[in-house]
KETORRO-99724 format. One record per atom (N, C-alpha, C, CB): x, y, z. Coordinates in pm, whole numbers, padded with zeros to 5 digits, always signed. Each point is the difference from the previous one (the first is absolute). Glycine has a CB too. Layout:
XYZ;...
END
This chain:
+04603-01964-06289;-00110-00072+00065;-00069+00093+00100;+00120-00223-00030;-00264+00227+00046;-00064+00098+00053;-00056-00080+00120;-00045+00151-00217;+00008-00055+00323;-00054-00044+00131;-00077-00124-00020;-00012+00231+00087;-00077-00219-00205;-00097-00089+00043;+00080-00120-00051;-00234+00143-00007;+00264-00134-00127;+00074-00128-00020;+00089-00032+00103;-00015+00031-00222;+00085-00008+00317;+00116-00079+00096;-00097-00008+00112;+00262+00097-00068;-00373-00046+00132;-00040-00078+00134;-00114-00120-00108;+00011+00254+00268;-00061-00271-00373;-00033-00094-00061;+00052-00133-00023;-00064+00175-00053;+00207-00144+00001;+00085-00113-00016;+00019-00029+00104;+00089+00034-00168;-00055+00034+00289;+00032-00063+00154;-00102-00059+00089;+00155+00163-00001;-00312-00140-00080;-00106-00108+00112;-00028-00082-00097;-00130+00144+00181;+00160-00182-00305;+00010-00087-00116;+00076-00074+00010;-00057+00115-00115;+00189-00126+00092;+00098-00074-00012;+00023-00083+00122;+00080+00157-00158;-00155-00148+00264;+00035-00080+00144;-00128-00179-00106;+00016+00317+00340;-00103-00238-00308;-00117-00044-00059;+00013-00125-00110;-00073+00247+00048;+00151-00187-00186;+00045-00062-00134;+00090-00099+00119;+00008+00219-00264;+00086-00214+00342;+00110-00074+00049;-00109-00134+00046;+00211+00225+00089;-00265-00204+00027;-00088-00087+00044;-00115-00056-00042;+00092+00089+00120;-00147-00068-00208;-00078-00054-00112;+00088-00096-00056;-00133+00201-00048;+00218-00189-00028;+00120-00074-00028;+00053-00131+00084;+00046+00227-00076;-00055-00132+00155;+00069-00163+00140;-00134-00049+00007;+00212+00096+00216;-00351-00051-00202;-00129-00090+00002;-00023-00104-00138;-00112+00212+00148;+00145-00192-00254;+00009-00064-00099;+00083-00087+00017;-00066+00145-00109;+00206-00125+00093;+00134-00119-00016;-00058-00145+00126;+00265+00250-00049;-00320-00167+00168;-00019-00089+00132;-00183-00061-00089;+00176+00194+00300;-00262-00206-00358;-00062-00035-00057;+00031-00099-00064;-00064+00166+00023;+00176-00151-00117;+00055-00093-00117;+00076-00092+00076;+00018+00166-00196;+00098-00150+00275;+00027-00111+00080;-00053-00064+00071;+00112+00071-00021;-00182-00034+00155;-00075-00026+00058;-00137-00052+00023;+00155+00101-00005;-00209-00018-00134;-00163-00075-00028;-00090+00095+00093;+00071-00292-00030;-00001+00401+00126;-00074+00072+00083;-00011+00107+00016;+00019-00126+00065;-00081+00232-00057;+00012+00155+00013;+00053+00065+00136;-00191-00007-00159;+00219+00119+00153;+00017+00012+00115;-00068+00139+00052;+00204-00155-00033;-00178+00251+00124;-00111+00073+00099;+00031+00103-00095;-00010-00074+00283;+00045+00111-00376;+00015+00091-00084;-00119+00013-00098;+00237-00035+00039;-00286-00118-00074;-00127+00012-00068;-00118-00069+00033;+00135+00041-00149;-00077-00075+00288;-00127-00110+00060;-00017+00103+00175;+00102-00343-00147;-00193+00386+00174;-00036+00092+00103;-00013-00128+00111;-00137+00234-00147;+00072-00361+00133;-00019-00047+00066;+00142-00098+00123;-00234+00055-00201;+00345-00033+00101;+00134-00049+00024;+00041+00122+00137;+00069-00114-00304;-00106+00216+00324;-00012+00111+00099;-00096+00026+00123;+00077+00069-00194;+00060-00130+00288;-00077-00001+00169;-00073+00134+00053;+00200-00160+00076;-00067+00237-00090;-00048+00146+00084;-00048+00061-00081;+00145+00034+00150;-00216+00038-00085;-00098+00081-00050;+00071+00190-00046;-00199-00200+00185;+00334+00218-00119;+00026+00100+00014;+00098+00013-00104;-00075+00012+00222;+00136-00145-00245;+00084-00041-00125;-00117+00039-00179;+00156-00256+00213;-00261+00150-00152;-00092-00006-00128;-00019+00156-00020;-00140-00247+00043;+00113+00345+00042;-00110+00135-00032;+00180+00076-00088;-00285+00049+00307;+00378-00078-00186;+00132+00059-00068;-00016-00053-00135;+00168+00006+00205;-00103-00108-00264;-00003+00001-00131;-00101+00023-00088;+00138-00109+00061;-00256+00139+00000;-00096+00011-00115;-00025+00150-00017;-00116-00232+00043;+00159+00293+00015;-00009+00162+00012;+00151+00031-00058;-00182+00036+00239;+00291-00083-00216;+00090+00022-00124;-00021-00025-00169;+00125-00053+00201;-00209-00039-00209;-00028-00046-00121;-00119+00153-00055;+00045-00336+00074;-00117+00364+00056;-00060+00104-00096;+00094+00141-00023;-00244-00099+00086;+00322+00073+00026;+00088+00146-00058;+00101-00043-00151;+00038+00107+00309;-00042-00222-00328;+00057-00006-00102;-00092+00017-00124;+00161-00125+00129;-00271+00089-00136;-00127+00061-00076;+00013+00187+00019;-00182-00261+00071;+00168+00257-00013;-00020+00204+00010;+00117+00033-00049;-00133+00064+00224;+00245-00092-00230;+00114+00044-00050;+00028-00014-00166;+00069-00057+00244;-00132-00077-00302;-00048-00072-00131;-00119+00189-00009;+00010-00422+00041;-00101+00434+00036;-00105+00103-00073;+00057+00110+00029;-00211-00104+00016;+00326+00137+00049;+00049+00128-00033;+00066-00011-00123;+00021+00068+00223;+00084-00123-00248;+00079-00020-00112;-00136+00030-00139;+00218-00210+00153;-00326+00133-00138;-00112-00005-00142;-00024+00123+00003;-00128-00214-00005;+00117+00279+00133;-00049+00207-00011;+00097+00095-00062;-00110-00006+00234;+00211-00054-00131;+00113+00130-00033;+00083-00019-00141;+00047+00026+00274;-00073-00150-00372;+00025+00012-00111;-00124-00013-00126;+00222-00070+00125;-00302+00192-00058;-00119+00004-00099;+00020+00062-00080;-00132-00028+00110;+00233+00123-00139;+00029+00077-00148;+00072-00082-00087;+00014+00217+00096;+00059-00388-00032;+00029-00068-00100;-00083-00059-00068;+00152-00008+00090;-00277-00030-00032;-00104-00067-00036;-00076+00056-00141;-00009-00053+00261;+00025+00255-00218;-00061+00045-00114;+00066-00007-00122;-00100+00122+00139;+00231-00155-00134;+00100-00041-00100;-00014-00152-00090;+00144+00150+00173;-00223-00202-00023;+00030-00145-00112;-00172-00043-00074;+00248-00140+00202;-00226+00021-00260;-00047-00087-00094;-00185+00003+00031;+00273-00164-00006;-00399+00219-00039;-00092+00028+00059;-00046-00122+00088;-00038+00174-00174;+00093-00305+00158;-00067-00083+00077;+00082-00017+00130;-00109-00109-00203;+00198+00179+00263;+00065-00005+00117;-00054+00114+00048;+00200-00124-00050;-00244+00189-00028;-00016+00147+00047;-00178-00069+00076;+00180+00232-00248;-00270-00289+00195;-00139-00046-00005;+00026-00087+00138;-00080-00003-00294;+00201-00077+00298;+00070-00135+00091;-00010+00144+00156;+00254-00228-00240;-00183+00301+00223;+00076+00088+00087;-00134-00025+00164;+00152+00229-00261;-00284-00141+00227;-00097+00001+00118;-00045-00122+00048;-00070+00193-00075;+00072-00282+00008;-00103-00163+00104;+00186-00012+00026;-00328-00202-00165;+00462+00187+00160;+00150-00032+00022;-00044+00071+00136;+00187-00002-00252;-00218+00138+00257;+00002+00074+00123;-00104-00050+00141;+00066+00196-00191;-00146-00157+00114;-00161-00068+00085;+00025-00133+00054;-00174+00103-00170;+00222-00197+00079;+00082-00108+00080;+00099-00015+00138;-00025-00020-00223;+00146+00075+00158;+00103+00032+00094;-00066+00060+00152;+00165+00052-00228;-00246+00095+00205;-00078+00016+00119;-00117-00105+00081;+00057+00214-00116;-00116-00304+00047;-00091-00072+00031;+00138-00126+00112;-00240+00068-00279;+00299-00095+00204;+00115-00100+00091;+00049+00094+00128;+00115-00142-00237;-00064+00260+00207;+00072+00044+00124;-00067+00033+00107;+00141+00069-00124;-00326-00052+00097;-00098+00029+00119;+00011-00162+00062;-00195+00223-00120;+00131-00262+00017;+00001-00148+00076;+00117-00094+00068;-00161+00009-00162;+00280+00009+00148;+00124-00034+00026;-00006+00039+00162;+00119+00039-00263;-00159+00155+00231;+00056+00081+00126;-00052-00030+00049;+00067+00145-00020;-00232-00178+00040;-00104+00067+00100;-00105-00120+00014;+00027+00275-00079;-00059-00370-00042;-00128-00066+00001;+00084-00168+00041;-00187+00190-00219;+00306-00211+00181;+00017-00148+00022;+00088+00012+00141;-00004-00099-00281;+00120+00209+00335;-00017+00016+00122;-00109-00015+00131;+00137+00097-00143;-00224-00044+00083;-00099-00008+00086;-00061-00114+00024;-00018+00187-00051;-00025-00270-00091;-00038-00117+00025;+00078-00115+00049;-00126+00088-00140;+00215-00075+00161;+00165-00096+00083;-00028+00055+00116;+00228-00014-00169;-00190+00161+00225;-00052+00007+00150;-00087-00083+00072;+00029+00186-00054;-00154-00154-00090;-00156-00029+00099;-00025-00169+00002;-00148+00257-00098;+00264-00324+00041;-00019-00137-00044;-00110-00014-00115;+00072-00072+00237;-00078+00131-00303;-00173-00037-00084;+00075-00069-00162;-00217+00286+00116;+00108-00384-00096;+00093-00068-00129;-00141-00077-00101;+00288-00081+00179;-00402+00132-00133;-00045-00034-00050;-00186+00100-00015;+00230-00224+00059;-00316+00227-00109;-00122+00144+00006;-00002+00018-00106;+00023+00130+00178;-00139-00039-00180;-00052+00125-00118;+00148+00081-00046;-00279+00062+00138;+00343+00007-00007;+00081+00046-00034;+00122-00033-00041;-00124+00081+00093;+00181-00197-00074;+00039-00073-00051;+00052-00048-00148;-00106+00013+00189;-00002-00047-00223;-00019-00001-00113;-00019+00059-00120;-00021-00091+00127;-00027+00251-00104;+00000+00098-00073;+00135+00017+00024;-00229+00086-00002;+00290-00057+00070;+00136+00085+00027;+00105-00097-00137;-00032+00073+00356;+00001-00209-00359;+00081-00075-00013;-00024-00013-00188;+00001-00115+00299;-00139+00163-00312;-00050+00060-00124;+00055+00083-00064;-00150-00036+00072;+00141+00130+00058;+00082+00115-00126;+00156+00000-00003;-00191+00179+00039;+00244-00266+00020;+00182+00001+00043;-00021-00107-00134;+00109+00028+00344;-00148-00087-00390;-00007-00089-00169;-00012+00100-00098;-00134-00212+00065;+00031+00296-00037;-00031+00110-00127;+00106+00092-00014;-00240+00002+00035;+00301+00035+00096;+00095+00138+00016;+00149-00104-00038;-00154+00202+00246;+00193-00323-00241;+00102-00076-00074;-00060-00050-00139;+00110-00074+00229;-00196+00065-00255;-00022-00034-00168;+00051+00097-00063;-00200-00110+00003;+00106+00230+00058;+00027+00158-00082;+00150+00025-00009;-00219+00121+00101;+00280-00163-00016;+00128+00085+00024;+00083-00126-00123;-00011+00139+00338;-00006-00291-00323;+00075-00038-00119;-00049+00050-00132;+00053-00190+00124;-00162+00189-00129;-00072+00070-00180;+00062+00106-00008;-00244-00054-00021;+00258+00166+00118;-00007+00110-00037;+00222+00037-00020;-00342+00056+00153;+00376-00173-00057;+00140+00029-00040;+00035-00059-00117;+00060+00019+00212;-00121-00138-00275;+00027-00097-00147;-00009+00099-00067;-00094-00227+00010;-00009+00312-00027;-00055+00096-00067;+00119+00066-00073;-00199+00023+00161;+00211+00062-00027;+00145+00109-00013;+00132-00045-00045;-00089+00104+00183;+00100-00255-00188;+00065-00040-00029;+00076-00010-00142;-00113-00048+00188;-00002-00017-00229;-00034-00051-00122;-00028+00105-00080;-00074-00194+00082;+00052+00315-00051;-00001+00156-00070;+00121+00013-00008;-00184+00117+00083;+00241-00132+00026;+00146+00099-00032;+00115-00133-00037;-00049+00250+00218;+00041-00359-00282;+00043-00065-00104;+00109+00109-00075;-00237-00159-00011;+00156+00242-00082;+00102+00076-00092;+00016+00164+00081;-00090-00152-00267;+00031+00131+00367;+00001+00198+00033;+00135-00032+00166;-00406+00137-00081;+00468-00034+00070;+00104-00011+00094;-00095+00139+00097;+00288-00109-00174;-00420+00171+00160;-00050+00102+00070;-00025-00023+00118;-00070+00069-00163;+00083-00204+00242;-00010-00056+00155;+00113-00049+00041;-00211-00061-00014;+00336+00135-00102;+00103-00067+00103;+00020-00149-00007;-00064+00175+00150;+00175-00212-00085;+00058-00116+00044;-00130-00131+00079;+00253+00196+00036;-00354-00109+00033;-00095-00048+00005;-00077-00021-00089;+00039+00056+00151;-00062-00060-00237;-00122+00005-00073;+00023-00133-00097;-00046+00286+00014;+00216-00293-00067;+00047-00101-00035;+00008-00127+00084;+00090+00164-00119;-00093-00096+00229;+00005-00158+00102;-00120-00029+00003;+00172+00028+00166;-00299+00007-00155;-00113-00050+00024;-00017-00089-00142;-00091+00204+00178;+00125-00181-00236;-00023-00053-00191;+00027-00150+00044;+00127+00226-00204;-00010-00263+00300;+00024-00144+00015;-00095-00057+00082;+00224+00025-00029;-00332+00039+00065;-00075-00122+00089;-00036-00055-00027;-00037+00047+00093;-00043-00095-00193;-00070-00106-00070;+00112-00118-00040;-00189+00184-00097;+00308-00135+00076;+00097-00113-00050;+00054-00074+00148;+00090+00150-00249;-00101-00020+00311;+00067-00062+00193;-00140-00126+00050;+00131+00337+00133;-00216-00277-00187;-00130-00074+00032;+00036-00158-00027;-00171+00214-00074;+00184-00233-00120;-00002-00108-00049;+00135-00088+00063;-00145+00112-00211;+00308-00054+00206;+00093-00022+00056;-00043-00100+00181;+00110+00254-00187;-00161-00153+00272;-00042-00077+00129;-00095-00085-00011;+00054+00162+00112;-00118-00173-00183;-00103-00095-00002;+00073-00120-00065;-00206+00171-00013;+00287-00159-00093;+00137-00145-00067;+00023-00049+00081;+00130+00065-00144;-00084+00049+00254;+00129-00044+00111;-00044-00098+00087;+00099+00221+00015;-00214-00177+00020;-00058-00046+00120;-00134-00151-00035;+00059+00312+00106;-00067-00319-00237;-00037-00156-00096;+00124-00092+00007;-00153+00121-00198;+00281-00014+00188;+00137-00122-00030;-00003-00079+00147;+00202+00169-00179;-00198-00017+00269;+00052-00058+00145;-00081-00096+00033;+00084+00193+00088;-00247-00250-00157;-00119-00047+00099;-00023+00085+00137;+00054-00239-00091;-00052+00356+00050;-00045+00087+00120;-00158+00102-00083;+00331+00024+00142;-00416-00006-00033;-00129+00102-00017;+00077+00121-00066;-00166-00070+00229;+00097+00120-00348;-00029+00093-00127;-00004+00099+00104;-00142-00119-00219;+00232+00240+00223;-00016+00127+00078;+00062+00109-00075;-00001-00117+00216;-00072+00243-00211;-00010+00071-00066;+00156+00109+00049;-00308-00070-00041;+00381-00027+00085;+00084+00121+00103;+00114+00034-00091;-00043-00096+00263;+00079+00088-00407;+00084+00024-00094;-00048+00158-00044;+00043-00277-00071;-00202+00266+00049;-00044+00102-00053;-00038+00122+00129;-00081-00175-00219;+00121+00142+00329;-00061+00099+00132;+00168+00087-00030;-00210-00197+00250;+00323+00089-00260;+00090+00083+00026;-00008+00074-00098;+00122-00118+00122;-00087+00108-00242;-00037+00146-00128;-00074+00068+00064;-00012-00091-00220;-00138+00070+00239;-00086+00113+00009;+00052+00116+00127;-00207-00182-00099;+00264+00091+00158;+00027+00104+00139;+00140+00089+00001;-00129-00191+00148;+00208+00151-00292;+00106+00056+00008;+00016+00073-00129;+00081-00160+00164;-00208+00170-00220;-00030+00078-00140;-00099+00087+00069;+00032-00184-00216;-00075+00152+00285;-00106+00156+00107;+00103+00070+00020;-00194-00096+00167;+00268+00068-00070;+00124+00088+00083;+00067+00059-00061;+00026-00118+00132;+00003+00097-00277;+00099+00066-00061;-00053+00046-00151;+00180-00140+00151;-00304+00167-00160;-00061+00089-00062;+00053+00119+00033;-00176-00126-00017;+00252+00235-00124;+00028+00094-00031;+00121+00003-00022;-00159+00067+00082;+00250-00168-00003;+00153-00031-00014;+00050+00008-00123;-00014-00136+00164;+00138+00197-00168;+00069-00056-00106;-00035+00121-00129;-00023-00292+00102;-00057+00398-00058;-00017+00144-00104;+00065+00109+00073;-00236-00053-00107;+00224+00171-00006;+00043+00106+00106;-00086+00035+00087;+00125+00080-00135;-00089+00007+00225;-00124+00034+00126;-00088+00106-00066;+00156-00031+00232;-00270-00012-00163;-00113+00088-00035;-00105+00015+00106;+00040-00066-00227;-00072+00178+00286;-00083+00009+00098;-00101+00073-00012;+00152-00044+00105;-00268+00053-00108;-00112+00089+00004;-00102+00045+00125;+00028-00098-00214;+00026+00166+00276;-00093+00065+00124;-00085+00077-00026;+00143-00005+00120;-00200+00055+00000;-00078+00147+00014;+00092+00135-00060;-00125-00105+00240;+00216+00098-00208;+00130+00120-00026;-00017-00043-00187;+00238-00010+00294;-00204-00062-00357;-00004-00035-00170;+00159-00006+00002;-00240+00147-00133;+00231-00245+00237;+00177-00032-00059;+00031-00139-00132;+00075+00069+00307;-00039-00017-00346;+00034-00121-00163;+00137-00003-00030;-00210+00060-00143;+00240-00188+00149;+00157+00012-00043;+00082+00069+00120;-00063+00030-00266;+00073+00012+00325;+00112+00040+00122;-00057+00152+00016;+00255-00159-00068;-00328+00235-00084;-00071+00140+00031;-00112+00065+00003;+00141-00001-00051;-00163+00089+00096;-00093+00027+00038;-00059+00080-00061;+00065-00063+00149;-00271+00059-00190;-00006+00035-00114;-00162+00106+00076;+00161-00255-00211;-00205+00324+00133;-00100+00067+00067;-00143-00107+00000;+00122+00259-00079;
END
């Protein structure tokens, strides 16, 4: 397991945990909690904290999509096509995570021009990022070239249909949070599960080094 994959899984997996407890407390309860409802959140220093972890957990998701771009050239052409709006995404969340919804929690602003664009493109930069992970997904079906990830993303659409059963049986609101956990734990562990392969400036491949 490589750098990026283990500080990935470690701002992920907090994330997958509590998403989880926001769901189950949904289905019993009938209610969400401050995990997916901002407004359930007094302080302000709490709100900017977790929402600036959430983007480092995005930037860590777009390192993992970079630093396994020679798997990409390996796999299936439509993951490979999936690969740049997957990225462009991931970065579009971790600006806005870090820098644009912090700010707007500081400044109290909850409502404007700006506002509303911001809140525009945080829809476009999460559409893209589910299309573009189904994508990769659903490519690497028969190709093992993304790793352990690439197979996990393949289940989102079924995690999709699965939470959405679950949550018709319970009489609880249709939430997409079956398919967040795949996607976020089929990002992270893109490349897993092959031998190592690295490609720098130096032309290292395979463990050697090549001119």
């Amino acid at each position: 397991m490589r750098t990026h994959h283990k500080i990935a899984l470690g701002l992920t997996v907090p994330w997958v945990a509590l998403l989880g407890y926001d769901f189950a407390h949904r289905v019993s309860e009938g209610t969400g909690t401050w995990v997916t409802d901002s407004d359930l959140v007094e302080s302000r220093v709490f709100s900017v904290t977790t929402t600036v972890a959430i983007g480092a957990m995005f930037a860590s998701l777009a390192w993992v999509v970079h630093a396994e771009r020679a798997r990409f050239a390996d796999a299936p052409r439509a993951a490979r096509w999936a690969r740049r709006p997957l990225l462009v995404s991931l970065i579009a969340l971790t600006v806005g995570f870090c820098l644009v919804s912090p700010t707007q929690v500081a400044l109290g602003v909850k409502s404007g021009l700006f506002y509303d664009i911001s809140g525009l493109v945080a829809f476009v930069a999460i559409s893209g990022l589910s299309l573009s992970a189904l994508t990769v997904g659903l490519a690497s079906v028969r190709s093992m070239a993304l790793g352990y990830g690439g197979r996990i993303l393949a289940l989102i659409l079924p995690a999709v249909l699965l939470g959405a059963a679950a949550a018709l049986y319970a009489d609880a609101p249709v939430s997409p949070v079956f398919g967040t956990f795949v996607a976020l734990v089929g990002l992270a562990t893109l490349g897993l599960g092959l031998p190592g392969q690295a490609v720098g400036a130096r032309g290292v491949v395979d463990g050697q080094h090549h001119p």
